[in-house]
C-alpha positions as CSV (number, residue, x, y, z in Angstrom):
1,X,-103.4,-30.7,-18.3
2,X,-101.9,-33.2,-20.3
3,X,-99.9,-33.0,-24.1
4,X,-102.1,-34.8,-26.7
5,X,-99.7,-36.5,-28.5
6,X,-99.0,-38.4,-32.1
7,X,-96.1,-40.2,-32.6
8,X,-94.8,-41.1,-35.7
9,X,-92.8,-43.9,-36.6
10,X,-94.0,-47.2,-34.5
11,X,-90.5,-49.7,-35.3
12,X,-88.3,-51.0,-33.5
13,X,-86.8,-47.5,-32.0
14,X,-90.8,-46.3,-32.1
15,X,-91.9,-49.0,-29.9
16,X,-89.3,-49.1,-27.7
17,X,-90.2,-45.0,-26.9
18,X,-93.9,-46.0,-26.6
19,X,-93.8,-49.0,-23.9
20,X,-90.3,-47.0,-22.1
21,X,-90.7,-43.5,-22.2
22,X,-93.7,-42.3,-23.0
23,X,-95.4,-44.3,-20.1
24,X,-93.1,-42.3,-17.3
25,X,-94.1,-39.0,-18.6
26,X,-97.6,-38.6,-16.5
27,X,-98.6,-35.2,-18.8
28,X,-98.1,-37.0,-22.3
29,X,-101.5,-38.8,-23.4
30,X,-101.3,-40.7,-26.4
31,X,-103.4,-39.9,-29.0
32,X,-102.5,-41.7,-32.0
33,X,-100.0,-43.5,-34.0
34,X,-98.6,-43.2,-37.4
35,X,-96.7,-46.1,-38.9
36,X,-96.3,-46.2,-42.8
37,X,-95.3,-49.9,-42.7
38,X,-98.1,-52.3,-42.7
39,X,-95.8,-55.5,-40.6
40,X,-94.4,-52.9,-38.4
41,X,-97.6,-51.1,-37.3
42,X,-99.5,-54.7,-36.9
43,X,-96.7,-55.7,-35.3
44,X,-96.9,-52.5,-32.6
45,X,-100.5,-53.1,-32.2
46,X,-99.2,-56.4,-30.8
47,X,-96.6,-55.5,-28.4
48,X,-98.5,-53.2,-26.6
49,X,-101.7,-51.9,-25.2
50,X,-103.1,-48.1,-26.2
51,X,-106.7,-47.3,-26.6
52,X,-105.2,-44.9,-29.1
53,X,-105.9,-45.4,-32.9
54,X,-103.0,-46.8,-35.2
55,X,-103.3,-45.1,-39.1
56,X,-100.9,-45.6,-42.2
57,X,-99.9,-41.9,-42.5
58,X,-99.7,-38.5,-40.3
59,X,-101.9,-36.7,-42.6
60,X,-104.9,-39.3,-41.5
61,X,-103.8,-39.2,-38.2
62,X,-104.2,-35.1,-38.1
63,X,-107.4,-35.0,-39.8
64,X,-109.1,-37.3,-37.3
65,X,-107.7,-36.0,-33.9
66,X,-106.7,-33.4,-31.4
67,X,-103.0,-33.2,-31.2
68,X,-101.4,-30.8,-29.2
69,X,-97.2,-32.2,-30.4
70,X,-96.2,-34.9,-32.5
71,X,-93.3,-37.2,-31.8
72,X,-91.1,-38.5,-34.5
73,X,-89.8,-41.9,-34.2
74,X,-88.6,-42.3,-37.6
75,X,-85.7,-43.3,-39.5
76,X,-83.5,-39.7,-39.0
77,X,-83.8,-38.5,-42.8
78,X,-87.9,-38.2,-42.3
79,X,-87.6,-35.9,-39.4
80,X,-87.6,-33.1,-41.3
81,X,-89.7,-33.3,-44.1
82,X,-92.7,-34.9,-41.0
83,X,-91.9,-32.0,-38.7
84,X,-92.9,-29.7,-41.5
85,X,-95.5,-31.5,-42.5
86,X,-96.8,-31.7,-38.8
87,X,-96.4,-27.8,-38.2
């Protein structure tokens, strides 16, 4: 059984996680991806491949899929207030 996952925040730090982490952990599938930044979620669309949609914020993301965690790859002082808005 695999972990649906969103992650949130697709930058720098955010894509490194996708294309280097992500891909060794067999369980996690990839859901979707949240990036508020227009250039920086274009640009992750770019760098790598997922059949997973891209959307501007988490609340879009939630509302059109299954998610069973989310992953935040944010800047540190959004962790909190996305973790509670993702619980």
């Amino acid at each position: 059984m695999s972990v649906k996952l969103i992650q949130v925040g697709m930058g720098g730090w955010g894509r490194n996680w996708a294309r280097t982490v992500l891909p060794k952990v067999a369980r996690i599938e990839p859901v979707a991806h949240v990036e508020v930044n227009e250039t920086a979620r274009d640009a992750a669309r770019k760098s790598f491949k997922s059949s997973a949609p891209f959307f501007p914020s988490l609340d879009e993301a939630l509302e059109a899929v299954d998610a069973d965690a989310v992953l935040i790859t944010t800047p540190v002082e959004w962790h909190v207030p996305l973790g509670l808005q993702a619980i």
